[in-house]
DSSP file (Angstrom, degrees, kcal/mol; ACC not computed):
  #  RESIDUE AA STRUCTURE BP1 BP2  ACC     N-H-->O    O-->H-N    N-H-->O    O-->H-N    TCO  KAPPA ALPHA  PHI   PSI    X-CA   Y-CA   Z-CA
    1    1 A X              0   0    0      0, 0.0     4,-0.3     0, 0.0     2,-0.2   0.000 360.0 360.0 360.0 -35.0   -8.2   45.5  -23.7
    2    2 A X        +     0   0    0      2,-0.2     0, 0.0     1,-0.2     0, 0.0  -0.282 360.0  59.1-108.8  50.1   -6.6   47.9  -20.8
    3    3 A X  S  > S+     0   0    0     -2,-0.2     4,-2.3     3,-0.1    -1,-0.2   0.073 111.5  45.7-127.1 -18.8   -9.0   47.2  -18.4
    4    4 A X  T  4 S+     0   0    0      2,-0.2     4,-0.3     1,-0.2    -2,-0.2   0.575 109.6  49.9 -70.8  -6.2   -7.6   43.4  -19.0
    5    5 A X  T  4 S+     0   0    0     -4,-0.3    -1,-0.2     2,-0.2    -3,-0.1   0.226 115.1  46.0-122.6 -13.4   -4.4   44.1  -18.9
    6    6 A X  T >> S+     0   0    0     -5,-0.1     3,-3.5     3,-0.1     4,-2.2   0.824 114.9  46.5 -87.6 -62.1   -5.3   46.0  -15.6
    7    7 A X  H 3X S+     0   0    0     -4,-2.3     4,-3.7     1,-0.3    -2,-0.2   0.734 109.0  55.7  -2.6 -61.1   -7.3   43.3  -14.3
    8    8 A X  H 34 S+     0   0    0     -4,-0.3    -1,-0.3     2,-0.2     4,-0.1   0.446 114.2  39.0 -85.4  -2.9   -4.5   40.7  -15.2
    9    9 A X  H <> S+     0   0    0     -3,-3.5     4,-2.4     3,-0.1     5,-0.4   0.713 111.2  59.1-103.4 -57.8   -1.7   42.5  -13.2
   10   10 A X  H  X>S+     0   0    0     -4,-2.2     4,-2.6     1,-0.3     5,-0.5   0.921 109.1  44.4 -54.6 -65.0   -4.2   43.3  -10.4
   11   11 A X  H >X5S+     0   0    0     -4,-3.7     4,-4.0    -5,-0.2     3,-2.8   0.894 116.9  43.7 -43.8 -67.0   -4.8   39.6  -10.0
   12   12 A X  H 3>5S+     0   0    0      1,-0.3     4,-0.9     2,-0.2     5,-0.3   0.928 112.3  53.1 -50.3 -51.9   -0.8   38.6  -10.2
   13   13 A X  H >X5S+     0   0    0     -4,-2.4     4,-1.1     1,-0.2     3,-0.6   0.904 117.0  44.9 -49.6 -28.7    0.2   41.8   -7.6
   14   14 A X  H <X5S+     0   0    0     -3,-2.8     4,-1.7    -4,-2.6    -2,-0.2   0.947 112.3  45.5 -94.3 -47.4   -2.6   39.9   -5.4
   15   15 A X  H 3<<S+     0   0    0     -4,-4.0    -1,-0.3    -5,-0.5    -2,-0.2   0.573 113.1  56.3 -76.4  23.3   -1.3   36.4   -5.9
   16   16 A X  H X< S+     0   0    0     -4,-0.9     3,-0.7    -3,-0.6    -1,-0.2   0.720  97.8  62.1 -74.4 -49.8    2.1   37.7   -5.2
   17   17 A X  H 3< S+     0   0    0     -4,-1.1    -2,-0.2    -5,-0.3    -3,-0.1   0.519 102.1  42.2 -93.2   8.9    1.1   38.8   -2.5
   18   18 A X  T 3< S+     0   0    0     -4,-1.7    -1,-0.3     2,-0.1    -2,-0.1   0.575  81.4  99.5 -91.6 -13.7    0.0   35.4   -0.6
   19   19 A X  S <  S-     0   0    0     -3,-0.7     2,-1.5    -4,-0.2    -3,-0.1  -0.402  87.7-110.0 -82.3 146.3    2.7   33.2   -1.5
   20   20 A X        -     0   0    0     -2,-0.1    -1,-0.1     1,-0.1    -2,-0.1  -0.569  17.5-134.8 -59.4  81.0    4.8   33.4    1.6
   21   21 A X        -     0   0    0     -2,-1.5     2,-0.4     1,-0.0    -1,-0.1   0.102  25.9-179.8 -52.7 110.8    8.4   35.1    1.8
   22   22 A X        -     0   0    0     -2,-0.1     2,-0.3     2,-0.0    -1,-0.0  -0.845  14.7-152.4 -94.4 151.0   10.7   32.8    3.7
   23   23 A X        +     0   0    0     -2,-0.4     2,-0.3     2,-0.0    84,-0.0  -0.777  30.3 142.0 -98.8 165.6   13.9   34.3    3.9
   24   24 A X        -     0   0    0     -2,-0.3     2,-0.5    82,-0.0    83,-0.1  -0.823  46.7 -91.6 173.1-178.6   17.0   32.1    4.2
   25   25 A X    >   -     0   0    0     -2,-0.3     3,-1.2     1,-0.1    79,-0.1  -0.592  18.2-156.0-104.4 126.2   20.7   31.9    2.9
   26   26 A X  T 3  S+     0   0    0     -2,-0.5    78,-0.4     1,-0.2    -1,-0.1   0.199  97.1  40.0-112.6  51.3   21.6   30.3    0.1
   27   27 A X  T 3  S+     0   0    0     76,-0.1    -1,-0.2    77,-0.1     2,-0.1   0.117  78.7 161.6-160.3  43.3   24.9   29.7    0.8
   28   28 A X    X>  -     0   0    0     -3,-1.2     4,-3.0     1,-0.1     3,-1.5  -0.288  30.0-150.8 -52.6 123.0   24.1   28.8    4.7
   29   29 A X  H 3> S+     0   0    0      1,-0.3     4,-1.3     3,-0.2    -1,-0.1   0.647  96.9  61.5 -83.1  -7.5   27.5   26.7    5.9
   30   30 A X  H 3> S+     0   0    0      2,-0.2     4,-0.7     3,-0.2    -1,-0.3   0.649 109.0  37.2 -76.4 -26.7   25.5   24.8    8.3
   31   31 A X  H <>>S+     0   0    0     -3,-1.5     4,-2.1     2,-0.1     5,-0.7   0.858 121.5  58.1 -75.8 -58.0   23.0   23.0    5.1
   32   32 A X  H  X5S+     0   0    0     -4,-3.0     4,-1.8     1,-0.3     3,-0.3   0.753 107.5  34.3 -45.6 -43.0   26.3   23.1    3.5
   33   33 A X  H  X5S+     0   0    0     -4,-1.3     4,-3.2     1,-0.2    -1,-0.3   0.975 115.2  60.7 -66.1 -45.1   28.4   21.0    5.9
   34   34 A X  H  X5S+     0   0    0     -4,-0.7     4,-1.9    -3,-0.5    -1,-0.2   0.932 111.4  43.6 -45.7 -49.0   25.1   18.7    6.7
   35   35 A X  H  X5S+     0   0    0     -4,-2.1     4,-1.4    -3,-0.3    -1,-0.3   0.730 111.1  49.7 -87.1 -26.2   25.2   17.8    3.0
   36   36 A X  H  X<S+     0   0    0     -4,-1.8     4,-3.9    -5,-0.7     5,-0.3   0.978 108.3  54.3 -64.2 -62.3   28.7   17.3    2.7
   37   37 A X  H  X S+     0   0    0     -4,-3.2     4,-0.9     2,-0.2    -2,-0.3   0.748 109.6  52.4 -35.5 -55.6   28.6   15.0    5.7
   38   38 A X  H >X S+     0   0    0     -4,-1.9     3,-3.8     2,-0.2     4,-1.0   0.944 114.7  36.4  13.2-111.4   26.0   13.1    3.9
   39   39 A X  H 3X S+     0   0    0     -4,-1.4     4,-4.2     1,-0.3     5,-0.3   0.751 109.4  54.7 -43.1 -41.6   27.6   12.6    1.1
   40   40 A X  H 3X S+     0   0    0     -4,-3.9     4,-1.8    -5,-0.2    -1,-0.3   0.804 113.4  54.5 -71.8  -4.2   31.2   12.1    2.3
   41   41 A X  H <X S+     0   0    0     -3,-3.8     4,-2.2    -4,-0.9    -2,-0.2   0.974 111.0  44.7 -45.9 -63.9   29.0    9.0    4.7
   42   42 A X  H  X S+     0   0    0     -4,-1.0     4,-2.3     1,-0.3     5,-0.2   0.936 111.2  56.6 -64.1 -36.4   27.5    7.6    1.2
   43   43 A X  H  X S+     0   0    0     -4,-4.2     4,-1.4     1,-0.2    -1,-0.3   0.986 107.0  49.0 -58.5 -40.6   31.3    7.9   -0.2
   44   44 A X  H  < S+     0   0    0     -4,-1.8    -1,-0.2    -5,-0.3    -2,-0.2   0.954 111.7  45.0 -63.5 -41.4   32.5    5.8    2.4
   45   45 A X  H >X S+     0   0    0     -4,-2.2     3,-3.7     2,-0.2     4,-1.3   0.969 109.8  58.0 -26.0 -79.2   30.1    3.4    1.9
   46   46 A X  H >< S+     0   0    0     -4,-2.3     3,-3.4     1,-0.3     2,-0.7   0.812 109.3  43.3 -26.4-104.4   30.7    3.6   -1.7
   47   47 A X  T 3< S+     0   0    0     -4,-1.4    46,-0.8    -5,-0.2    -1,-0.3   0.395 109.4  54.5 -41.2  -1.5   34.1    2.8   -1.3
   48   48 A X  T <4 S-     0   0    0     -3,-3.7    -1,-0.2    -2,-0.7    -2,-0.2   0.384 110.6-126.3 -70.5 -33.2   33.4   -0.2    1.4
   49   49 A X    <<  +     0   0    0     -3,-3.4     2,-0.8    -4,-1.3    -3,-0.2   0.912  61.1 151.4  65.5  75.2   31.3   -1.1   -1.5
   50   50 A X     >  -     0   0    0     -5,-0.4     4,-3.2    -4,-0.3     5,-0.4  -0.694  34.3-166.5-134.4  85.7   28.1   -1.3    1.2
   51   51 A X  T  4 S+     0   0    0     -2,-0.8    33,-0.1     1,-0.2    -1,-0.1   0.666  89.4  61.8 -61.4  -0.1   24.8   -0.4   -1.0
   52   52 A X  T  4 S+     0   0    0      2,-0.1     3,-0.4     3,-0.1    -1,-0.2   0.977 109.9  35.6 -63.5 -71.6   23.2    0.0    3.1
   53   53 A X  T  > S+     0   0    0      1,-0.3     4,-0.7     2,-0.2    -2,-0.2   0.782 124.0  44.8 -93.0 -52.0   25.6    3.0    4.3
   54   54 A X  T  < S+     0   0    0     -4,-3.2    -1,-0.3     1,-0.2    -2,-0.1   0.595 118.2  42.7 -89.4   0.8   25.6    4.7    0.5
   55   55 A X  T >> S+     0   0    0     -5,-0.4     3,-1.0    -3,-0.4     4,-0.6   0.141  91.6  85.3-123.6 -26.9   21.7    4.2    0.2
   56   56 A X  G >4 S+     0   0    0      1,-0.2     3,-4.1    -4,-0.2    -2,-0.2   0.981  78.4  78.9 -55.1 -49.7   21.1    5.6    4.2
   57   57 A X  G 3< S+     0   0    0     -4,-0.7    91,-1.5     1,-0.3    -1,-0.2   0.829 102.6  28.5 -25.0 -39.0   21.2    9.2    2.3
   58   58 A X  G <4 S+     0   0    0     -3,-1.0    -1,-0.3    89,-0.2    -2,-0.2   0.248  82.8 137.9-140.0  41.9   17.8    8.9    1.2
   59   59 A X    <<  +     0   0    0     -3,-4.1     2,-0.2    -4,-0.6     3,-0.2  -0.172  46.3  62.0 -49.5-179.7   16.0    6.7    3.7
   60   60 A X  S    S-     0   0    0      1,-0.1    -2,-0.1    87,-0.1    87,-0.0  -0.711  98.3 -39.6 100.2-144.9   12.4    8.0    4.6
   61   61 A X  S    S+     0   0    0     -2,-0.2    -1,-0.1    81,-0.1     2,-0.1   0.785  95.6  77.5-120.3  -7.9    9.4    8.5    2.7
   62   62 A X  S    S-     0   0    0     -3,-0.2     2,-0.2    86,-0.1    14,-0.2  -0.320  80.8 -82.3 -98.0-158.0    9.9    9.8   -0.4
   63   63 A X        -     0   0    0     -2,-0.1     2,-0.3    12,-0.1    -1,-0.1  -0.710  24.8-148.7 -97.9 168.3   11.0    8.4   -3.4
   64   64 A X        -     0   0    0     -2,-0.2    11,-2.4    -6,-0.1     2,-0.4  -0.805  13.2-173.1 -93.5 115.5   14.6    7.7   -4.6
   65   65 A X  E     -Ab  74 150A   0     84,-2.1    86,-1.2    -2,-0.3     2,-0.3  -0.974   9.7-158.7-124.8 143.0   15.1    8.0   -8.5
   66   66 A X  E     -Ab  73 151A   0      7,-1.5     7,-1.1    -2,-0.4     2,-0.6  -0.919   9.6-176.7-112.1  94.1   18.8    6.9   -9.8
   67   67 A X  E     +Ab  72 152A   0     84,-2.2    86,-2.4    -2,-0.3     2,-0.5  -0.685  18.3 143.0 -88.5 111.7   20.3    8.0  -13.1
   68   68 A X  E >   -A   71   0A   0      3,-1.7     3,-1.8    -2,-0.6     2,-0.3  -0.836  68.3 -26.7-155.3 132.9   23.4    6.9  -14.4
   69   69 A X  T 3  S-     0   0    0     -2,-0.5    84,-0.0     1,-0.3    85,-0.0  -0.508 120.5 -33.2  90.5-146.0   24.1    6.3  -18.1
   70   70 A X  T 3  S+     0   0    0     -2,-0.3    -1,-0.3    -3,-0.1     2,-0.2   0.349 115.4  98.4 -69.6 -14.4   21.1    5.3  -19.8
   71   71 A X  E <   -A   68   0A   0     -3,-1.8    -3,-1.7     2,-0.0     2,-0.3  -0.760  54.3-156.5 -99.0 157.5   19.6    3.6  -17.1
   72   72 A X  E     -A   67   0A   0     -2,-0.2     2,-0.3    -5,-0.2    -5,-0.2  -0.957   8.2-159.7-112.3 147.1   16.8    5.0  -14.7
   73   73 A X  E     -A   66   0A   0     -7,-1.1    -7,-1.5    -2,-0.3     2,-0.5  -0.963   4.8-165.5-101.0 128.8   16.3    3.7  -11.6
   74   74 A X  E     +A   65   0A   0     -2,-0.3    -9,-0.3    -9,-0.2     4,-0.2  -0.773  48.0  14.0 -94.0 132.5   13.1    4.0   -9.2
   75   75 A X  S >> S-     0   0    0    -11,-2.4     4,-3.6    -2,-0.5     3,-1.2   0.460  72.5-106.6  82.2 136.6   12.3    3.3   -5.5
   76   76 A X  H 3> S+     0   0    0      1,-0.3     4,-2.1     2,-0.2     5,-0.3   0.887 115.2  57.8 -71.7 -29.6   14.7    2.9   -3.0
   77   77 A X  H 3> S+     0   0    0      2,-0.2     4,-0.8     1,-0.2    -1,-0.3   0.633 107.7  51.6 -63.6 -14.6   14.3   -0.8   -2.6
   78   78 A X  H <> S+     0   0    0     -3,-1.2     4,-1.7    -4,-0.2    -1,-0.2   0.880 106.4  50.2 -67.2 -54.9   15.1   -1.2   -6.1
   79   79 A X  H  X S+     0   0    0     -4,-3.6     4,-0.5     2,-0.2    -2,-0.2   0.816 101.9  58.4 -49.1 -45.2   17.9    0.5   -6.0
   80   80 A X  H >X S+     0   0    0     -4,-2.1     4,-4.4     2,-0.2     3,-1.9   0.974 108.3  56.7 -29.4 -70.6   19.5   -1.4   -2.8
   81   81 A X  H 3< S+     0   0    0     -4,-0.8    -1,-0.2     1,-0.3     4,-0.2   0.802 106.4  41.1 -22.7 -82.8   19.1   -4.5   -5.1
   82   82 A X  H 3X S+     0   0    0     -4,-1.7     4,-0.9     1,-0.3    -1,-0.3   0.519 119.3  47.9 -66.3  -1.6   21.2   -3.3   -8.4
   83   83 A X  H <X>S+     0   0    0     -3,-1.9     4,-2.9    -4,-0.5     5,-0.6   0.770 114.7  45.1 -98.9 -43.7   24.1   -1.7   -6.1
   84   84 A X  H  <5S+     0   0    0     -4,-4.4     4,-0.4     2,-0.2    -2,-0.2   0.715 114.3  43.4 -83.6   6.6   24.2   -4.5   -4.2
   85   85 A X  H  45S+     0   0    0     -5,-0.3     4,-0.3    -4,-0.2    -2,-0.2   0.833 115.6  53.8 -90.8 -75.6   24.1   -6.9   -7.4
   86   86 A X  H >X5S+     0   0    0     -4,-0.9     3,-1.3     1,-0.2     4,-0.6   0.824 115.9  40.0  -7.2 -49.2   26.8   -4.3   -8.8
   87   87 A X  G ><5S+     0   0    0     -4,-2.9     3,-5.0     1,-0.2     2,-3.3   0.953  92.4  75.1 -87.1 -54.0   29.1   -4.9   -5.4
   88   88 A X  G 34<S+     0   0    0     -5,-0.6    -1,-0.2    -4,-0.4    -2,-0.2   0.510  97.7  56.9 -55.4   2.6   28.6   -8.5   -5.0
   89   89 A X  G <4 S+     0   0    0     -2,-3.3    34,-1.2    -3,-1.3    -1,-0.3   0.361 105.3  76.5-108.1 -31.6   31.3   -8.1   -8.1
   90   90 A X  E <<  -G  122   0B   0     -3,-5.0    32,-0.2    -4,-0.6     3,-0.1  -0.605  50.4-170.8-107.7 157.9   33.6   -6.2   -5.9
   91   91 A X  E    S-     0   0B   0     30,-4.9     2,-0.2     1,-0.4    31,-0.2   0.751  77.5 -32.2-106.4 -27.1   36.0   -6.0   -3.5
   92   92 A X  E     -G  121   0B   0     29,-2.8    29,-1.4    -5,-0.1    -1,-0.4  -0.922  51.6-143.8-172.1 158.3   36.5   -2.2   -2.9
   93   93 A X  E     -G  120   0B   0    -46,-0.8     2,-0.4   -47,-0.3    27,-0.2  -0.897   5.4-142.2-126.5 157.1   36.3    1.0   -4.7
   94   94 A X        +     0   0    0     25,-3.4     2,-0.3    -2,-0.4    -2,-0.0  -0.982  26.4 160.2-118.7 127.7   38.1    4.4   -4.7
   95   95 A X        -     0   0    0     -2,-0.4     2,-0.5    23,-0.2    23,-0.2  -0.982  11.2-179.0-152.1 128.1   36.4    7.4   -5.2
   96   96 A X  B     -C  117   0A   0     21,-2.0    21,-2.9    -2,-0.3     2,-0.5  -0.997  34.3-124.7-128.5 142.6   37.7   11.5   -4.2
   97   97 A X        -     0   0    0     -2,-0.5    19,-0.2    19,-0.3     3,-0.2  -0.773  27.0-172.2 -55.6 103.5   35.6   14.0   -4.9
   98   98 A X  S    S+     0   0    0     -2,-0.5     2,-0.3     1,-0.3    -1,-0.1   0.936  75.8   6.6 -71.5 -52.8   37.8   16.9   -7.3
   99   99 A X        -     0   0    0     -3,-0.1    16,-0.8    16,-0.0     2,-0.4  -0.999  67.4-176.5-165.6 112.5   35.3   19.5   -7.2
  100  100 A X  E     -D  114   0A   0     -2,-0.3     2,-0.4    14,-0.2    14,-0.2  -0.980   2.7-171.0-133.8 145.5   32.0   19.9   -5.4
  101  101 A X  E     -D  113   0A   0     12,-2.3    12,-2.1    -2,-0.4     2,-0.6  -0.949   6.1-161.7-129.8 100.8   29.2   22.8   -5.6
  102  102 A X  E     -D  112   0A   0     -2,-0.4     2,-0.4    10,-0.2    10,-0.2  -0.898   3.3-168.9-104.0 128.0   26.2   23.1   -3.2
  103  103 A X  E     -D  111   0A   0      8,-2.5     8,-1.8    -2,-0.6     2,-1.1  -0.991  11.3-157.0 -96.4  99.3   23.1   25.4   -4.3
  104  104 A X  E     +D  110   0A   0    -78,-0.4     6,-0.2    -2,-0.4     5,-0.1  -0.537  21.2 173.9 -82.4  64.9   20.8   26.0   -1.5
  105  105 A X  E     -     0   0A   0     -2,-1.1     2,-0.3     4,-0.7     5,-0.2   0.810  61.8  -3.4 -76.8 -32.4   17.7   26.7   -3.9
  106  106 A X  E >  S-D  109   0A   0      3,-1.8     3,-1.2   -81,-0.1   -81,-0.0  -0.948  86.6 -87.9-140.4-179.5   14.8   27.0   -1.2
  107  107 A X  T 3  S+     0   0    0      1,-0.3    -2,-0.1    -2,-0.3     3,-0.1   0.710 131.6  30.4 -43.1 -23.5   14.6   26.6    2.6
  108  108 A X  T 3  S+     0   0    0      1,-0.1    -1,-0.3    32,-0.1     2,-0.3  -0.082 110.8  75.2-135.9  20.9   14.0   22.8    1.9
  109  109 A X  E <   +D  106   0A   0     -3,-1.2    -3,-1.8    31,-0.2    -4,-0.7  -0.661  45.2 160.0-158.3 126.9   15.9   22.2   -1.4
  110  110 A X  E     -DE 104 139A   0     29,-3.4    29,-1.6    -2,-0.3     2,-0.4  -0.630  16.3-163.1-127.3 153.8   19.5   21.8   -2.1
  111  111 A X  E     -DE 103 138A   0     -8,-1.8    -8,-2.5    -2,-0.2     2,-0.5  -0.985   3.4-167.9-143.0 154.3   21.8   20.1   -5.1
  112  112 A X  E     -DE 102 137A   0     25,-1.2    25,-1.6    -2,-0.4     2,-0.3  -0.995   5.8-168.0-133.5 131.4   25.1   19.4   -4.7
  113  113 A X  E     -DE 101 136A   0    -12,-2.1   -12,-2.3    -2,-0.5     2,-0.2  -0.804  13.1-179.1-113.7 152.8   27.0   18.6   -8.1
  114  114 A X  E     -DE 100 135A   0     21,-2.6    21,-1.3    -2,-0.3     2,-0.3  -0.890  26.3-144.5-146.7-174.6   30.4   17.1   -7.9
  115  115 A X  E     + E   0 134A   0    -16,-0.8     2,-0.4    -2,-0.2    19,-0.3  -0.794  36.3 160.5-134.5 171.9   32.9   16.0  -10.0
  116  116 A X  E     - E   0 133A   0     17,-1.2    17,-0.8    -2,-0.3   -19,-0.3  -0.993  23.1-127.1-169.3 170.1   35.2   12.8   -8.9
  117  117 A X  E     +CE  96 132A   0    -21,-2.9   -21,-2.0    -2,-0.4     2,-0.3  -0.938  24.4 115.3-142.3 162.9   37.5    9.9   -9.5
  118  118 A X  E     - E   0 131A   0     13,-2.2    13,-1.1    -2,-0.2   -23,-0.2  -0.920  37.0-113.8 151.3 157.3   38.3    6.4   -9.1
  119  119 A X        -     0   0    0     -2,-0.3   -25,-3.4    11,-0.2     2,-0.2  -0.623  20.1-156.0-123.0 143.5   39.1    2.9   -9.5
  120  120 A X  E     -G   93   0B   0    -27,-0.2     8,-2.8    -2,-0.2     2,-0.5  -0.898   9.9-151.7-125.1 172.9   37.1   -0.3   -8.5
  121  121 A X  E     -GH  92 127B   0    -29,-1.4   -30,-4.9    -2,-0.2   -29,-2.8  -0.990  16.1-134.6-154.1 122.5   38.9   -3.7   -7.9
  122  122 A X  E >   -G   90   0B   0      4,-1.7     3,-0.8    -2,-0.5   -32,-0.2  -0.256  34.4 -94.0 -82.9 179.2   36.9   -7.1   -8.5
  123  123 A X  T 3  S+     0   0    0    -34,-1.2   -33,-0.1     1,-0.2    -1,-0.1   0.482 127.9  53.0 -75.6 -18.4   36.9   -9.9   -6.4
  124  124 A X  T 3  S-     0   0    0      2,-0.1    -1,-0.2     0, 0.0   -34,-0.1   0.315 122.1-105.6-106.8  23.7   39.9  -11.7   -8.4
  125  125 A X    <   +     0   0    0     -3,-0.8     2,-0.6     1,-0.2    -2,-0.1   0.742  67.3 147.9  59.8  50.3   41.9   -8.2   -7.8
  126  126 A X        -     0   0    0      1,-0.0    -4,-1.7     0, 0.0     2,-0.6  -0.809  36.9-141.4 -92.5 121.4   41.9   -6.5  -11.1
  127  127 A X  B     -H  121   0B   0     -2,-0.6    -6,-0.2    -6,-0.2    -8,-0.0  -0.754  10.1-121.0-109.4 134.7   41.9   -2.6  -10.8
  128  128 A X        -     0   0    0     -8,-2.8    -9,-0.1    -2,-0.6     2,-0.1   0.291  26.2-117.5 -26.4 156.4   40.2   -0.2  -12.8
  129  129 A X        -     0   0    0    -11,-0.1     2,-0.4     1,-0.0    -9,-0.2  -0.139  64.4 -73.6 -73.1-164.0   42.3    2.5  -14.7
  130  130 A X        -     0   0    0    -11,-0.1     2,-0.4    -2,-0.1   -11,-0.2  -0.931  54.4-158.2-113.6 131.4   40.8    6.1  -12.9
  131  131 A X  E     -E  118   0A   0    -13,-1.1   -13,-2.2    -2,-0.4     2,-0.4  -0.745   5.1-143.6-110.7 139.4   37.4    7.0  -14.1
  132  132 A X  E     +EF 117 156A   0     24,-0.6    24,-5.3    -2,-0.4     2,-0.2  -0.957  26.1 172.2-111.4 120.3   36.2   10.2  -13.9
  133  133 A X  E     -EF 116 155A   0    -17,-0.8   -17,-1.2    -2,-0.4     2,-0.5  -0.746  20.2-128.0-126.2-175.2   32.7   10.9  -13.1
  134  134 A X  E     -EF 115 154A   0     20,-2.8    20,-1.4   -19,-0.3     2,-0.4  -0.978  14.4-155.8-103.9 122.3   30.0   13.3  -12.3
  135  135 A X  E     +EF 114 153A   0    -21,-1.3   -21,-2.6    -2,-0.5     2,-0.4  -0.846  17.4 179.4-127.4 143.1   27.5   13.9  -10.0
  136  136 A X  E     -EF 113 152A   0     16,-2.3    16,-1.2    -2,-0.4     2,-0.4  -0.976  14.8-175.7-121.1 129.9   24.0   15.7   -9.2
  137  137 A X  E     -EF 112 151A   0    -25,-1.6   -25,-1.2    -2,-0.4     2,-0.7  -0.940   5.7-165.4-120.6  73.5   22.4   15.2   -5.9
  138  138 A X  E     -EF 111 150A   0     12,-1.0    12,-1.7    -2,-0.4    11,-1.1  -0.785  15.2-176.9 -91.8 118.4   18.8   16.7   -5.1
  139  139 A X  E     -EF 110 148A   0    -29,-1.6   -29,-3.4    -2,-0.7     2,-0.3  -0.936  14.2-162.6-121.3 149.6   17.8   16.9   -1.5
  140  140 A X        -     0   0    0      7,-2.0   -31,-0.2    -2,-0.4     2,-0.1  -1.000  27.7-125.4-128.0 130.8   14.8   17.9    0.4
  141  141 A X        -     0   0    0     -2,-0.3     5,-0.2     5,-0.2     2,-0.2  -0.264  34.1-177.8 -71.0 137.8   14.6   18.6    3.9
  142  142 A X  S    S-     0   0    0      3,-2.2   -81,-0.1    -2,-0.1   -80,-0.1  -0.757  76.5 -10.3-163.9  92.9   11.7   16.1    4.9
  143  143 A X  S    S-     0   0    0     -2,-0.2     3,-0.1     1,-0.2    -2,-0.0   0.857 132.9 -59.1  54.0  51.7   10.6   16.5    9.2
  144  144 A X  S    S+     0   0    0      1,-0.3     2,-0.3   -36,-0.0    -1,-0.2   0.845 120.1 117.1  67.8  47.3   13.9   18.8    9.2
  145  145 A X        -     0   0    0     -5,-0.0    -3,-2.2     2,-0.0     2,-0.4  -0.887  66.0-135.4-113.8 148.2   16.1   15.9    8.0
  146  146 A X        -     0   0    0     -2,-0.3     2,-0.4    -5,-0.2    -5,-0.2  -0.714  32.0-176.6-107.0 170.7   17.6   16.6    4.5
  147  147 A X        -     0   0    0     -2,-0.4    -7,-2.0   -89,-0.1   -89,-0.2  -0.922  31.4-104.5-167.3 119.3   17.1   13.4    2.5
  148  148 A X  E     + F   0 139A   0    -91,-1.5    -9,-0.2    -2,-0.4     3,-0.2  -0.031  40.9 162.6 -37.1 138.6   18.3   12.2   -1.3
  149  149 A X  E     +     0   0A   0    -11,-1.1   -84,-2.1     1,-1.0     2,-0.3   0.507  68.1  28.3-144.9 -33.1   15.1   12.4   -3.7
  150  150 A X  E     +bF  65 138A   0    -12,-1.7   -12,-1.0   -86,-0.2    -1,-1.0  -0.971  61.4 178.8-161.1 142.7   17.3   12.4   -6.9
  151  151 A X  E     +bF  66 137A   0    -86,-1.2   -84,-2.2    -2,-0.3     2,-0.3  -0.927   4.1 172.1-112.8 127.3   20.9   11.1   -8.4
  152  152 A X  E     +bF  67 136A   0    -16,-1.2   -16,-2.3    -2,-0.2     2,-0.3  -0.958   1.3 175.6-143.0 134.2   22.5   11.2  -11.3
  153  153 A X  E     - F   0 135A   0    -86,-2.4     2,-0.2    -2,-0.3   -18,-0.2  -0.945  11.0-162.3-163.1 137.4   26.1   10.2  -12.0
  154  154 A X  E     - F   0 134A   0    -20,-1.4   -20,-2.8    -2,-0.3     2,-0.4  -0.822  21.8-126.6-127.8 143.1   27.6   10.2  -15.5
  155  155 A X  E     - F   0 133A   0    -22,-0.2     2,-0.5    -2,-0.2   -22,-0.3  -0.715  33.8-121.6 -73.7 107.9   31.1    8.0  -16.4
  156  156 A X  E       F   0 132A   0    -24,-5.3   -24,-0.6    -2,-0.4   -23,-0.0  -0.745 360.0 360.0 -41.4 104.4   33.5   10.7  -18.0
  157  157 A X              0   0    0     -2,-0.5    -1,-0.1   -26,-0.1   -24,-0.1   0.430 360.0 360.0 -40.8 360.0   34.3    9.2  -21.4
């Protein structure tokens, strides 16, 4: 039993000792600002109500998946669709960001949560009371571009 137990550390110190140390900062202000900039893009969009400009976040090549509520959505061309069936309903939205948090978890992967609020205004120009939502944001750096891979944003009851 303790020649397994040496065995079975000797192997982990070894495969320890191949993975690669990257160093890097995880609260570097240069990912942070990129990823703010992002996002405060897709908010203008968002508030243009332009499912192009709020969707640019996560061109490329992998895929997009989009949570809110109960629904998932997959693939970015899917998504384009339902925001832009969702706007074709609107005339403009308002949305500020209250509270926002970026976690820089490896060299190539970041979340940003936020908190937010806002009103949207239909096409015969009735406006929302202010809705409060929440958001989480996963990007990966993908050819040294940071890029959306995951969304999730929940309606505050």
């Amino acid at each position: 039993m303790r020649v397994l137990m040496m065995v079975t550390f000797a192997g982990a110190a070894l495969l320890a000792s191949c993975q690669p140390s990257v160093e890097f900062d995880p609260d570097d202000p240069a990912i942070v600002a990129t990823l703010e900039a992002i996002v405060d893009e897709a908010m203008e969009g968002s508030r243009n109500v332009d499912a192009d400009r709020v969707l640019a976040m996560a061109e490329g090549e992998g895929e997009l998946t989009f949570i809110t509520g109960d629904v998932m959505l997959s693939g970015l061309d899917y998504i384009r669709e339902s925001f832009q069936d969702t706007y074709a309903g609107l005339e403009r939205q308002s949305n500020t960001i209250v509270e926002k948090r970026v976690r820089i978890l490896s060299p190539n992967v970041a979340i940003l949560i936020a908190t937010s609020e806002g009103t949207y205004t239909d096409k015969a120009g009735w406006t929302s009371e202010l809705v409060g939502m929440g958001h989480t944001i996963v990007f990966v750096r993908e050819d040294g571009d940071w890029r959306v891979r995951h969304a999730h944003q929940s309606i505050a009851p």
